[in-house]
N, C-alpha and C positions, 0 to 999 in steps of 0.2 A: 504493500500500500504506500503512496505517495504521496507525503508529507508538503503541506502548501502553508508557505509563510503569508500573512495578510497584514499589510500596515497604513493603520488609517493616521492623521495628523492630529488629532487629541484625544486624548483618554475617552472620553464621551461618546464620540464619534466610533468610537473601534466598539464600543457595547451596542450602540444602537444597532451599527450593521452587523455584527454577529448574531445580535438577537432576530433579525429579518432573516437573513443567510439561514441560519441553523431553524428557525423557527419555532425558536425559544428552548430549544432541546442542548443545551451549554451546558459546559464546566470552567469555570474561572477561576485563577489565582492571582496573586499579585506577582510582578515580575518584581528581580532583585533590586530596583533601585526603589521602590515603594512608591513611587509615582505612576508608571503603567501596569496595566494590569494584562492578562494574557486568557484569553476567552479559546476555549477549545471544542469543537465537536469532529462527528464523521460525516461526510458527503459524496457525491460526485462533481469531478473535477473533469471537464472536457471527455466524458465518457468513460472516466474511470473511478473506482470511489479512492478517497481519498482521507488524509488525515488533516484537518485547517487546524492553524495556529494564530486567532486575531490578537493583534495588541496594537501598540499605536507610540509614537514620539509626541514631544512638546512642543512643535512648533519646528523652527530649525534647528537642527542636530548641530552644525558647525558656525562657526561666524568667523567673518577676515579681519587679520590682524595684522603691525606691522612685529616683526622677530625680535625678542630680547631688548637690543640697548636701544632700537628706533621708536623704544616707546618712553623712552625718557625725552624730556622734553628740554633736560638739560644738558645734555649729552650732543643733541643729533640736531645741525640747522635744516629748520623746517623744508628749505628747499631741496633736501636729500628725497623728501617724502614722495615726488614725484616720478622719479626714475630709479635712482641706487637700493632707495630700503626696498628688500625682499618683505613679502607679503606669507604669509602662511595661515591655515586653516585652523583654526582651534576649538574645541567644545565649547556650543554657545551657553550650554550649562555644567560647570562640569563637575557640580554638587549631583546630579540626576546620572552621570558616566551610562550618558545614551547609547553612547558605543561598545562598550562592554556588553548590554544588556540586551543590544541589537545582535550583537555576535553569541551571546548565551541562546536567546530563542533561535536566530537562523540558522544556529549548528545543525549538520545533518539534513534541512529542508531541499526538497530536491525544486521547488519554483517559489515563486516570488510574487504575488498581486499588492500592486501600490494602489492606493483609496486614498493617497493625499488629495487636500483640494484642487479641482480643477483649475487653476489657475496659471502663472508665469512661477510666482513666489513656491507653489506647489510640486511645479515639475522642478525644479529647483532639489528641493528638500526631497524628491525621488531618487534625484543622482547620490544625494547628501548619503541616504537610505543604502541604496546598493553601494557605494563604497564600503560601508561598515559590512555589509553582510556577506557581498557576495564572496571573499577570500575565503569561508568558512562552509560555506551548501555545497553541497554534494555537486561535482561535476557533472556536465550535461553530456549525454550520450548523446554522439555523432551532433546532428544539425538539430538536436532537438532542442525548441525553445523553452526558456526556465523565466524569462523576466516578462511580464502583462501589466496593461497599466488600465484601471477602472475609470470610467467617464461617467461621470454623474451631478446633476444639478441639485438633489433635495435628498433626505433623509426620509422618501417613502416607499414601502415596500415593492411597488412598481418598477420606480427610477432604479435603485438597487440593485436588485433581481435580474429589470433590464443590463444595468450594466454590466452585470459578473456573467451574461451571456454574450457580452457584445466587446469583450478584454483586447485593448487594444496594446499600442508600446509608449513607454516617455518618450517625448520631445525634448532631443539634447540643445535645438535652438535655442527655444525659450529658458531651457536651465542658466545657457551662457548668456544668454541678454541679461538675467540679474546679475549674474557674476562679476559680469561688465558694470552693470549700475555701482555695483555693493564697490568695487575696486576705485572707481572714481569719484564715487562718496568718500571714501574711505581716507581718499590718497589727499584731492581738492579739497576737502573739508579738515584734515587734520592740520595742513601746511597752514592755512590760511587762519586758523585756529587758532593754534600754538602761535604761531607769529604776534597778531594782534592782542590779545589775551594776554604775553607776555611784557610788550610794547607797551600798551595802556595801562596795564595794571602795575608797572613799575612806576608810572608816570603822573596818574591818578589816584584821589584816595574815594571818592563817592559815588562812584559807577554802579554800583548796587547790582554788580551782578557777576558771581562767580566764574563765571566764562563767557569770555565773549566769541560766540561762534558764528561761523561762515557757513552756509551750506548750499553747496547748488542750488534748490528746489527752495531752501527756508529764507535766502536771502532777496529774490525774488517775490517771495509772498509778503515779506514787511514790505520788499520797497510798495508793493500795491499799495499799501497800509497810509507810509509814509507818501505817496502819489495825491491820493484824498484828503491829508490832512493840509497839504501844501496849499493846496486849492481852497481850501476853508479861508486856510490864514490869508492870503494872499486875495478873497476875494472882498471886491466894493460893492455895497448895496447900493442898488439906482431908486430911484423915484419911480413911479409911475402913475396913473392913474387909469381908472374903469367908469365905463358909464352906467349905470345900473339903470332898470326899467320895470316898472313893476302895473301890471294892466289889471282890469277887473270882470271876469266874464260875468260873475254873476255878484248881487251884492253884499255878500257875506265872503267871499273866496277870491283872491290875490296869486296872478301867475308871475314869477319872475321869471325875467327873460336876460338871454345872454347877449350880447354886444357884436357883430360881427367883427370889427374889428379890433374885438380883443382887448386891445391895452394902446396906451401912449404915453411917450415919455415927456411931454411937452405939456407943463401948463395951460400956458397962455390959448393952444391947439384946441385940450381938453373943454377946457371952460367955452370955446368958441360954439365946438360941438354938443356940450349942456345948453346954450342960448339956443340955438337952433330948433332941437328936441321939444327944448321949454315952450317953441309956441305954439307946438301941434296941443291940440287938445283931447283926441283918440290916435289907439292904434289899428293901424288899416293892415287884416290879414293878405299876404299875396301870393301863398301858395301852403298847399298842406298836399304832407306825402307819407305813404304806408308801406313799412316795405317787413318783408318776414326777415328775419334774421337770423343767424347759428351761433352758437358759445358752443365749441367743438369738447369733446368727451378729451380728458389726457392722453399722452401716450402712456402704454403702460413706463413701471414704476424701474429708475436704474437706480446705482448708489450714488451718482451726484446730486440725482433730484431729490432723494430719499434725508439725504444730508442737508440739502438746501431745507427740505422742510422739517425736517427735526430743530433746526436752528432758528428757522425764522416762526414759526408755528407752535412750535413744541417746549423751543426754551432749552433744547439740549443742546451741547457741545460737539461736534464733529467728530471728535475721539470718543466721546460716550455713548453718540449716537450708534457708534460702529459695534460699540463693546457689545450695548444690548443686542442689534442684531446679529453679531455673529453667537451669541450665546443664545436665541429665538432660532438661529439656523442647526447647532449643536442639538438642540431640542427638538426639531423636527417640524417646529412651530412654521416656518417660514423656508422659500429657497436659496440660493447660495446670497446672500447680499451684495457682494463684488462683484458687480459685472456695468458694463458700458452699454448695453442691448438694451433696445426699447420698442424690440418687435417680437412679438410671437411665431414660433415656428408654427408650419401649417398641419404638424401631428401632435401640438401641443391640449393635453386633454381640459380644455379651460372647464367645459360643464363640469369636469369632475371635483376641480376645485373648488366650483361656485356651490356644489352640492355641499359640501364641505360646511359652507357658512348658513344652512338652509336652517337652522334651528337656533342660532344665534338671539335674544328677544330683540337687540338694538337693528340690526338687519334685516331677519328672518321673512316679513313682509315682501321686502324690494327685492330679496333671495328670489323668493317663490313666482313673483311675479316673473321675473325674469326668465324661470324654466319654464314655464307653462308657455309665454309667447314667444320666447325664443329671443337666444342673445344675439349680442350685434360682433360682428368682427370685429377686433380690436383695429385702431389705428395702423398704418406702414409705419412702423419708427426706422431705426438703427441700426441694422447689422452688424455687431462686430466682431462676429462668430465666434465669441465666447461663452455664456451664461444666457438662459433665457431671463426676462427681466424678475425681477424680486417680488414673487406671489407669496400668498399663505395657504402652507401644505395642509392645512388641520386646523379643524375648529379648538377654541380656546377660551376662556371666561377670565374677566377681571382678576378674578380668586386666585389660578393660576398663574399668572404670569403678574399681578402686583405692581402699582406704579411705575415706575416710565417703561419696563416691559410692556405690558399691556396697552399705553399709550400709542409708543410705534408701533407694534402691531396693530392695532384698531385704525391708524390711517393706515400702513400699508394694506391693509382687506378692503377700506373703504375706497381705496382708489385704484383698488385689484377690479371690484365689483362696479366703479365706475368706467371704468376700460373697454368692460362687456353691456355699458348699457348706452342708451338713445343721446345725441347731444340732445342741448338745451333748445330750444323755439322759441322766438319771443318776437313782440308786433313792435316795431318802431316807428314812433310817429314823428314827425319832424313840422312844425308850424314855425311857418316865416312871414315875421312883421316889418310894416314901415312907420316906425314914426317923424314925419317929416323927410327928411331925405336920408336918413340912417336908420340901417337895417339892422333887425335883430330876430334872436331864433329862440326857441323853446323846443325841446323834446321830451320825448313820454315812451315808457319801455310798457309792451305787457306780456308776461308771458304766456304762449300757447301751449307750452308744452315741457314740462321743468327738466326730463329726462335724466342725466347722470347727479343733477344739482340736488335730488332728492338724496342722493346717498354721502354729498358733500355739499353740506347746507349752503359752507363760507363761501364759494362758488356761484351763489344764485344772485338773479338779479333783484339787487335793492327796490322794494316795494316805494313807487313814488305815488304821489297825486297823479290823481287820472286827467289827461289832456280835457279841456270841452270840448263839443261836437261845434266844428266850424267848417265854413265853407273859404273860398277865395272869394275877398269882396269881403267879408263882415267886417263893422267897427266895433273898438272894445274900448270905455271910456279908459284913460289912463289915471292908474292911481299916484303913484309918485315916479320921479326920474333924477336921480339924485347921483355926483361924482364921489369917486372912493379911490381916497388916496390909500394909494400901500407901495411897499420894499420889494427888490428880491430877496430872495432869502439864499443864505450858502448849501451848499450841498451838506448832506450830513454824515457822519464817518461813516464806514464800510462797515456793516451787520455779515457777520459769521457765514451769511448765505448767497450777499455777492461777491464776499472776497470768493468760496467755493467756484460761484461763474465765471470770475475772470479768470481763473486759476486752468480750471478747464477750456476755455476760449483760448489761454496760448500755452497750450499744454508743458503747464507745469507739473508735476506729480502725475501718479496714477489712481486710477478711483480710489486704491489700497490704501497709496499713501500720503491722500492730500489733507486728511484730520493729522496726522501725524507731525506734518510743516506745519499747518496751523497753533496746534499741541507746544510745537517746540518755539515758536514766538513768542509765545503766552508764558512758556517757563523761563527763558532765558532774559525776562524784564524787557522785552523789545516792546510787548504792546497790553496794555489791561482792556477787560472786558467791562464793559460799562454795560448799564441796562439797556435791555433790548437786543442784548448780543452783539452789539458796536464796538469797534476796536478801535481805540485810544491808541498810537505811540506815544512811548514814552520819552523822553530827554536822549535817554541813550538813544534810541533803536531810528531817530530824526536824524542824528547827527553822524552814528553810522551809514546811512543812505545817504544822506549829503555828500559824506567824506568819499563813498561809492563813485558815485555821479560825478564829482571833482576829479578824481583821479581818470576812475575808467568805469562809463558810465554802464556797460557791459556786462558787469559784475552783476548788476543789480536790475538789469532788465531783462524781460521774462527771453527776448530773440536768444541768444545761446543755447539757454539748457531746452529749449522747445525744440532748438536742434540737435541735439544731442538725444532728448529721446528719441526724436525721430528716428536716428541710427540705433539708438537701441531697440526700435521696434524693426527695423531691418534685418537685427540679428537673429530675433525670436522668429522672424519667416524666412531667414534662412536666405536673405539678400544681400546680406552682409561678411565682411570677413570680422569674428570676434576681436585677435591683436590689433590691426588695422585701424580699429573703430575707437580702442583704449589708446593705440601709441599716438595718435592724431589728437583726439581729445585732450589727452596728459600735456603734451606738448604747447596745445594751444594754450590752455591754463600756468603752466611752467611759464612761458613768458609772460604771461598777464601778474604770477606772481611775483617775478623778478621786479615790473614794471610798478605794482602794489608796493613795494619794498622801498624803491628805489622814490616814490613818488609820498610815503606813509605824511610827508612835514603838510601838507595838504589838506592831508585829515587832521593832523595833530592841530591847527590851526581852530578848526570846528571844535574840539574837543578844548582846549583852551579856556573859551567863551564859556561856554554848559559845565564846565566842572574843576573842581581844585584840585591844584596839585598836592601830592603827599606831604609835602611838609606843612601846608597848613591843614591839612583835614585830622580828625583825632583829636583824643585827648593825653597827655603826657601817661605814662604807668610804670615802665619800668627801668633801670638802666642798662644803658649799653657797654659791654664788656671791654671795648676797644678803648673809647672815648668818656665812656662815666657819665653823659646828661643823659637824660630821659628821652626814651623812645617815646613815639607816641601810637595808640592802639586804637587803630582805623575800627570802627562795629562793622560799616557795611561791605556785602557781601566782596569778596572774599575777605572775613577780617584777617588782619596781620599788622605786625608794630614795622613803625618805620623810624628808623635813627636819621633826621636829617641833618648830621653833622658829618656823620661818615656816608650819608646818602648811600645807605643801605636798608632794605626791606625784608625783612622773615615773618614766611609762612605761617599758620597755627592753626588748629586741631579745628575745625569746623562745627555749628552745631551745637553750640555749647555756650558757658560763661566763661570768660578770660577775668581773671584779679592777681594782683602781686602776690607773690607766696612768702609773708612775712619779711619782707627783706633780705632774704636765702640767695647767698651766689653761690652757683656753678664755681668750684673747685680749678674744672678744669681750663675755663675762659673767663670767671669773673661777672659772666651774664648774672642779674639780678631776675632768678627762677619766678615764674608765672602756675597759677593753677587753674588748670581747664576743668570744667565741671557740667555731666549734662544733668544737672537738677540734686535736689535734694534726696529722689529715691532713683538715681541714676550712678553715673562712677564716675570718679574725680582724680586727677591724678597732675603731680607738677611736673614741670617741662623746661628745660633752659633754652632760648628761643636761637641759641646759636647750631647747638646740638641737635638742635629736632630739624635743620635745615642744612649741620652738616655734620652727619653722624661719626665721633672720634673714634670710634672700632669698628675696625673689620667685619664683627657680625653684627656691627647694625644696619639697619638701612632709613634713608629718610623718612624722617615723619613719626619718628619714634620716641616716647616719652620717658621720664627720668623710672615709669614703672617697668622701660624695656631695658633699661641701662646699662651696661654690664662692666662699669667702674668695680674695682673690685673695693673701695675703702670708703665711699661717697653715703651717706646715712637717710639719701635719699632715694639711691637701686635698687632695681631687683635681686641685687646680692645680697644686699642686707635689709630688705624688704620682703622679697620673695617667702614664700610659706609652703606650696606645694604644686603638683600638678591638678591643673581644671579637670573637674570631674566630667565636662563635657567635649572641650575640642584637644585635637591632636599634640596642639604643640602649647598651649598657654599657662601660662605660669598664675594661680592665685597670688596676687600681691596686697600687702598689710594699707588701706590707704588711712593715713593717720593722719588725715585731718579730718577724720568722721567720728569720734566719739562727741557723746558718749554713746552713740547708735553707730557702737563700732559696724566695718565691712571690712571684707577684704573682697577683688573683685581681678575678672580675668585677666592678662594682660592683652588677648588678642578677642576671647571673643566679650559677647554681653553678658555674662554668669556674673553675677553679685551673692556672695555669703554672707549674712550678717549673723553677727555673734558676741556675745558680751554685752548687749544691753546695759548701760547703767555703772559701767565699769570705770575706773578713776583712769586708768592707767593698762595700754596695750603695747607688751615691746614683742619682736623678736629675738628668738635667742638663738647664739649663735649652734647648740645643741639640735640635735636632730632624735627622728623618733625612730626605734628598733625595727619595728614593724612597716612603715611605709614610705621612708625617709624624709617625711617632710618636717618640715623646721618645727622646731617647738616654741610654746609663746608663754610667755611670761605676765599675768593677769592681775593687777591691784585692784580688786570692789571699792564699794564703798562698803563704811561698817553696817550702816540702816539697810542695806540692801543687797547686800552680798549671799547669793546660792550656795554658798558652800557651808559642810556640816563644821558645827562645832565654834559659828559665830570668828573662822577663818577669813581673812581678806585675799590672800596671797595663793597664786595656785600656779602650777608651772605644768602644762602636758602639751598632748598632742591635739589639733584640732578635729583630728578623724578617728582619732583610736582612747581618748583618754576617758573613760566611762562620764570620768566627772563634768566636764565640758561636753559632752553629747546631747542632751537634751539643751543646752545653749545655742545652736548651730542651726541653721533656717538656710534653706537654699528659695533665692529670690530672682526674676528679674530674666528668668534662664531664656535661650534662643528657644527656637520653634523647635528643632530637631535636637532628639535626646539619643546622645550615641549610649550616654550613660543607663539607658530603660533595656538597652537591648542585651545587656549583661557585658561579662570581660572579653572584650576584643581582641585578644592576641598582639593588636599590635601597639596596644599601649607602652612605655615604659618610664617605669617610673624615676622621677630625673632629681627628686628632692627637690631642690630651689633656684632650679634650672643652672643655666650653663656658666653663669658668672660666678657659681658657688663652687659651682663641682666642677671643675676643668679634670676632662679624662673621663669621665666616663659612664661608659652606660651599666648601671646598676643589676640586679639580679629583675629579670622581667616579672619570677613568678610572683611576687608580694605583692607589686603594686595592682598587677589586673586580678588576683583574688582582692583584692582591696576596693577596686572598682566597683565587684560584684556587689560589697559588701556596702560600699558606698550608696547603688544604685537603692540596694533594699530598704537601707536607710532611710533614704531621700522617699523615695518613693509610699 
């Protein structure tokens, strides 16, 4: 029997179709990484039975990276990033070791069916898939095929079914059109990144934003941003004037009428044509016309219009809108949401859809009516022979799906079910008046025939006064004729739903990932969300696109990268050569960056204006090791102290509170030590700010705090701080933080674990003694007398914090990470290190104490 590996793209996804496939006849386990899980039954496969194996990945398995030292930003000038830094492949999670787990289940399987999503991103993460697997299945006898790739739009048992009879192959085109994208993302947005970000932020102290990034697709969507608000500012309100006209058919009711022409901007003109008006005394009708009309049905529903009206209608975000739908698509609730098509194929089952909604109680009515007289063809939209457009697969109730689930769904079925029904019909009337020699108009809507507007109310036409019955020829006394001065008014900022239009009009992003540039505007302080969904720029994200536009206006207009994906969609249809389309691009940007570089005093100028530089921003806090005055400690984002005597800037701990740590110098520079703190029920630890940006030992690395230290005599290290190994991650040291009594802690050094112990205690030391049984350091305990746990009205206690009876019921584990390596028992490959490396130089201890100690730990805790 022959074993068939099946890999769908989320956990979710891989149960629903095995539950269709098998038809509910499974057996499931979890796979080793505890994230997927592995759905098994027997069936036939191409005429044979077979054994299936479903499970599924996270999303992408691999992401591009640059190698080792290219990713220091201190190390490598950014314009290496273009050509020289080699690029490599790395696990996009590598906490989940998808690879491992991919290679665990493919062992042995003699074929291969991919169920990722149909998409560019999807065939993608297929190759991603067989790389891992295929070293490991079972060779293919002679010319026999092992690898099938499933096409399907929805999670229903039809689509499915259809598909796993209709297995076709991955498409290596479309895998390398993203590879291509992700490569000059990767490469154009790191250079141009790191560059600016280091530039300004040396230069700068109130930029308020921890990175300032570049991105093909992201910088282009602020300049939109910044396009709009130019115009605001930039624009003058005129004068104008209206004539207004108000007639009386009958004498209780008042029609206003419109002006033909419109508007003027001339007093003197205005008021001439009020004189005139003023001497007729009626108005004389001189034509009346009836003509039917159409308000056409939508095309069906894609994911830019989906977005547009999540944002403009709904009050959702672009990234949120997508989150829900694609978790409505997981669910079975809806079809694939990603797709550019806005036409229905011609074997598409609409009636069966629409039955779907036929008991609905908010629809159920216009359902029914619809199948009994029969639906209307949808509109011709789009073809862009990917996805048919975004339906709902299955009925569904508020209860189920819960706020802004249920929301998007409930339009996208309401404008599923408009697609398939009647446009609108409505009588327009149009009456035209003279009074005197200026003509004016009145119109009157009525509808015959409401058709789709019934199932989407906001769509109908506004209920007016009804026209009177007049002929050509009637007089109607006139009631007043009065001038109405008013402004233009400026345009208003971009709403979430036209920046989406523009974006798609010069193909910026893909439907995928155009909430994603917008997403990264909004976090990187470029532009706030103001009500109504309107996007504000901010100081910075103005003066960024100005500096753009100055240098090389290029950068920041959408023409480029609308060419560039163009070639990448070249490469997905296989018109393209893949190098050719990256060595060209790279190229072109390489000198645009050189010319960025070379041109930055341009921007610097803009930046000037809107913000201070480092030496005045800040408040003074701590002193400088070199020079002895006080640095000063920038808050905003990215905080860090700057000495502008030596005109020098260091880093610090992000996230947190920065305060002087008593007046404490560094031993080994003189720095007057800082204590970073995130909260009172958080961990706390001091830092010398010369250290933490230029680490004096060999095993440190930057960024590292006086609790990673490995000074051997400094009474503020991990030598002589340290206490033992974290009971939950690999390599972390618990360290004593002493400036938390009397709600002592001691707390990881690497991950989030916080221990608190000793409550109420006068006095917490280490001592340089260690403990027999699990080598960690021993601590030295002064109570108070009124409150001291120990027997015999003792204050003083000297043990171990894991092994000592007496301090055991003292010992509270708080604060821990999500994942507990600690729950799952002793792990082999623990060892236990005492108080890590700056105590114990040499060596690695007897393994078997400390992971029976783990165990023992775990029970503990637990």
């Amino acid at each position: 029997m022959r074993t068939v590996l099946m890999v769908a793209e989320k956990p979710s996804l891989a149960q629903s179709i095995a539950k269709i496939l098998s038809r509910g006849n499974m057996s499931s386990r979890k796979g080793l990484n505890g994230a997927c899980s592995v759905h098994e039954y027997t069936g036939s496969f191409i005429g044979q039975s077979a054994h299936f194996k479903m499970t599924s990945v996270c999303g992408h398995v691999m992401t591009l990276d640059f190698i080792g030292k290219y990713n220091s930003w201190d190390k490598v000038d950014p314009a290496e990033l273009f050509s020289k830094a080699p690029t490599e492949k790395k696990e996009a999670n590598p906490k989940l070791t998808m690879v491992k787990f991919l290679q665990v289940e493919g062992r042995g399987c003699d074929c291969i069916v991919l169920w990722l999503d149909c998409d560019k991103e999807g065939e993608n993460i297929c190759f991603e898939v067989l790389d891992a697997v295929l070293p490991v299945m079972n060779k293919a006898r002679g010319t026999e095929r092992t690898i099938y790739r499933a096409k399907f739009s929805s999670i229903t048992d039809t689509d499915i079914c259809n598909a796993m009879n209709h297995l076709g192959e991955p498409n290596r085109n479309e895998a390398l059109s993203v590879d291509a994208r992700q490569e000059l993302d990767l490469r154009i947005g790191c250079a141009f990144t790191r560059f600016q970000t280091k530039y300004f932020q040396g230069k700068y102290g109130n930029l308020d934003s921890s990175l300032i990034s570049f991105g093909p697709c992201q910088t282009p969507t602020l300049g939109f941003c910044v396009e709009r608000h130019d115009k605001i500012q930039s624009f003058k309100p005129e004068t104008y004037w209206v004539l207004q006209a108000k007639v009386n058919p009958e004498k209780e009711s008042s029609l206003t009428l419109d002006w033909d022409r419109v508007r003027v901007f001339d007093r003197e003109v205005a008021q001439m044509f009020l004189n005139i008006t003023k001497m007729a005394k009626e108005a004389k009708v001189e034509s009346v016309s009836k003509k039917e009309k159409v308000k056409q049905r939508p095309l069906a529903l894609n994911t830019v219009e989906m977005l547009r009206v999540a944002s403009a209608a709904l009050g959702m975000g672009p990234q949120h809108a997508m989150q829900i739908a694609e978790r409505l698509y997981t669910q079975g609730y809806i079809s694939y949401p990603r797709t550019e098509t806005t036409h229905y194929p011609e074997n598409f089952d609409l009636k069966g859809c629409l039955r779907q909604q036929a008991n609905n109680p908010y629809w159920a009515e216009t359902v029914k009516a619809l199948l009994s007289e029969g639906i209307n063809r949808p509109r011709k939209g789009h073809d862009a022979g990917d996805h048919p457009p975004i339906t709902p697969m299955r009925a569904a109730t508020e209860a189920e799906l819960g706020g802004d689930g249920w929301r998007l769904y409930e339009y996208i079925t309401r404008h599923f079910i408009a697609t398939v029904s009647a446009d609108c019909k409505y009588l327009q009337t149009t009456i035209s008046f003279s009074i005197g020699p200026e003509r004016f108009t009145c119109v009157g809507k009525v509808v015959t025939s409401p058709g789709f507007t019934e199932i989407m109310p906001w769509h109908s036409i506004p209920l007016e006064e009804s026209l009177p019955h007049c002929e050509k020829g009637d007089l109607f006394p006139i009631g007043e004729i009065k001038l109405l001065e008013k402004q233009t008014s400026p345009p208003d900022y971009l709403t979430e739903a036209e920046l989406i239009t523009l974006m798609e009009k010069h193909g910026i992003g893909t439907d995928a990932s155009i909430p994603v540039h917008i997403n990264n505007i909004c976090q990187r302080n470029y532009v706030t969300v103001e009500s109504g969904r309107r996007l504000k720029p901010t100081n910075l994200g103005i003066v960024l696109v100005h500096g753009y536009y100055k240098i090389d206006a290029e950068l920041v207009l959408p023409t480029i990268r609308s060419a560039v994906e163009k070639q990448l969609n070249l490469i997905a249809l296989g018109k393209a050569n893949y190098h050719q389309v990256l060595e060209h691009t790279l190229d072109i940007f390489k000198r645009k960056f050189h010319y960025f570089v070379d041109s930055i005093a341009g921007m610097d100028e803009l930046m000037e204006v809107s913000f201070s530089p480092l030496a005045a921003t800040g408040k003074p806090l701590s002193r400088c090791g070199k020079c002895h005055r006080f640095m000063k400690y920038i808050q905003a984002k990215p905080s860090r102290l700057h000495c502008s005597h030596c005109d020098d800037t260091y880093s610090l701990p992000q996230n947190g509170t920065i305060k002087l740590y008593k007046e404490l110098r560094c031993p080994l520079d003189d720095f007057e030590l800082v204590l970073w703190s995130s909260g009172s029920r958080g961990k706390s630890y001091p830092l010398c700010p010369y250290c933490y940006n230029h680490p004096p030992f060999r095993d440190m690395k930057k960024g590292m705090g006086c609790n990673e230290c490995t000074h051997p005599t400094c009474q503020h290290s991990l030598s002589m701080l340290g206490i033992g190994q974290c009971v939950e991650c690999e390599n972390g040291v618990l360290v004593l933080d002493s400036t938390s009594g009397p709600k002592w802690k001691m707390a990881c050094n690497k991950c989030n674990v916080i221990v608190h112990f000793f409550e109420n205690a006068h006095k917490v030391r280490v001592s340089p003694e260690t403990c027999d049984l699990c080598e960690a350091a021993l601590v030295d305990v002064d109570f108070n007398k009124a409150k001291s746990p120990l027997p015999g009205d003792e204050t003083q206690h000297s043990g171990c914090v894991f092994c000592d009876p007496v301090f055991q019921d003292l010992v509270e584990l708080k604060h821990a990470a999500m994942r507990h390596p600690m729950h799952r028992g002793g792990q082999g490959k623990r060892q236990g290190r005492g108080r890590g490396k700056g105590r114990r130089p040499g060596g690695r201890l007897n393994p078997k104490k400390p992971k029976d100690k783990m165990a023992a730990l775990a029970a503990y805790f637990v």
